[in-house]
VOGU-3710 file (C-alpha; in Angstrom, 3 decimals, decimal comma):
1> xxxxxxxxxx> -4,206/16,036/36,983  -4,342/15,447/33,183  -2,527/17,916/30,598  -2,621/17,548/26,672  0,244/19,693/24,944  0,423/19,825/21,762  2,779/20,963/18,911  4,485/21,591/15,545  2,013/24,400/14,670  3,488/27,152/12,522
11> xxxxxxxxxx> 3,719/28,817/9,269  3,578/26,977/5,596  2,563/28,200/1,949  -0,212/26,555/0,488  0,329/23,014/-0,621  3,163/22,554/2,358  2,817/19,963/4,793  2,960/20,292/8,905  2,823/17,604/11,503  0,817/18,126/14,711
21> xxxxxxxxxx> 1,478/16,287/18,363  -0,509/15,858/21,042  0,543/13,893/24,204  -1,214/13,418/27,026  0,994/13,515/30,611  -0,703/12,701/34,616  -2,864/9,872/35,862  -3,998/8,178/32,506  -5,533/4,713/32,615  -7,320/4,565/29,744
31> xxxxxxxxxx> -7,817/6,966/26,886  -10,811/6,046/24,145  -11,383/8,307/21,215  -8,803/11,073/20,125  -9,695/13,708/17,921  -8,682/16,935/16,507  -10,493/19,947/16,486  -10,163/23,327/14,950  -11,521/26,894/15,182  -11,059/29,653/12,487
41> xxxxxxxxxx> -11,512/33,446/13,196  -15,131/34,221/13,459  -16,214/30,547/12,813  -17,200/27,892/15,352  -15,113/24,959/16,606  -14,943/22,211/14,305  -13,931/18,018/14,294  -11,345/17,556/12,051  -9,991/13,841/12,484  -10,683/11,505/14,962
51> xxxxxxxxxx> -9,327/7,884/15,864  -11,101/5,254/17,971  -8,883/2,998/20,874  -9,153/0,550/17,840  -7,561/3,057/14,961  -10,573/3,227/13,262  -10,342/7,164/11,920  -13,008/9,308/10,372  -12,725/13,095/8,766  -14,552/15,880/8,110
61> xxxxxxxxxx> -14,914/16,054/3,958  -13,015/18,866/3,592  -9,551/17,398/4,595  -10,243/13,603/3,371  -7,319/12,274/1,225  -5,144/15,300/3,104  -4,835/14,909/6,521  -4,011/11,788/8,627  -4,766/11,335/11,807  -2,497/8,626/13,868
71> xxxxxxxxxx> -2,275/7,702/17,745  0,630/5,889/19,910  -1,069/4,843/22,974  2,177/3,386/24,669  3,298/7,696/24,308  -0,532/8,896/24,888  0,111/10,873/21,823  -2,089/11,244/18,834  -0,929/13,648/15,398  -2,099/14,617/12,633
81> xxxxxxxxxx> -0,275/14,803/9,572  -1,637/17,622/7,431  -0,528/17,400/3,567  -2,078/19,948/0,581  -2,555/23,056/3,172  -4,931/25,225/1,641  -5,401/28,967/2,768  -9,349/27,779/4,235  -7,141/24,702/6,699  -5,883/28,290/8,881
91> xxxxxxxxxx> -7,149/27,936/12,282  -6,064/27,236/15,614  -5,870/22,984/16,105  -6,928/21,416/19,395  -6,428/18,125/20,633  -9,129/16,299/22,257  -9,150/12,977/24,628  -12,082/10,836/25,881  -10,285/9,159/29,038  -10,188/7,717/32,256
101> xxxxxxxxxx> -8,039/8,278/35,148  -8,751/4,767/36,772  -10,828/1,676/37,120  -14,065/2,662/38,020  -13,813/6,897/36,894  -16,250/7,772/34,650  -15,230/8,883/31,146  -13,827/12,506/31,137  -12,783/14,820/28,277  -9,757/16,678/27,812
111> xxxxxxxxxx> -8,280/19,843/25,897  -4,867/20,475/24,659  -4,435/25,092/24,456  -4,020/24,745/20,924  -1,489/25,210/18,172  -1,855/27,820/15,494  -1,280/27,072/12,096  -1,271/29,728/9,964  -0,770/28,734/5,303  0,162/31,754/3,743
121> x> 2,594/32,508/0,990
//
């Protein structure tokens, strides 16, 4: 059994700064790309940030120069460090693994139940 729980969601005015976490708990062996995802009322589910086994990282446009997105593989925990909020970053985060549970599984992907974070003044 794998579980992703994630936190540090919450309210902030606009230009504040949150930090999201993510770790990952149950039979890991091996976790590949990590990536965060969010979904807006009304709107589609979206990749924000995502980080390779390597740390390479790529971002959507929107939040480039804003977020950060950072992973400690020894905690199987990946964040995202969210500067410059803006009103439009409101939505409800997700964190996302590609994994396996053991030599030999196939690749699997995995959903944290999301954080809200809400930038309002």
């Amino acid at each position: 059994q794998v579980q992703l729980v994630e936190s540090g969601g919450g309210l902030v005015q606009p230009g504040g700064s949150l930090t999201l976490s993510c770790a990952g708990s149950g039979t890991i062996f091996s976790i590949n790309t990590m990536n965060w995802y969010r979904q807006a009322p009304g709107k589609e589910r979206e990749l924000v940030a995502t980080i390779g086994n390597g740390g390479s990282t790529n971002y959507r446009d929107s939040v480039k120069g804003r977020f950060t997105i950072s992973r400690d593989d020894a905690k199987k925990s990946v964040y995202l460090q969210m500067n410059s909020l803006k009103p439009e970053d409101m939505a409800v985060y997700y964190c996302n693994f590609v994994l396996r549970r053991g030599v030999g599984y196939r690749w699997e992907e995995y959903w944290g139940q999301g954080t809200q974070v809400t930038v309002s003044s």
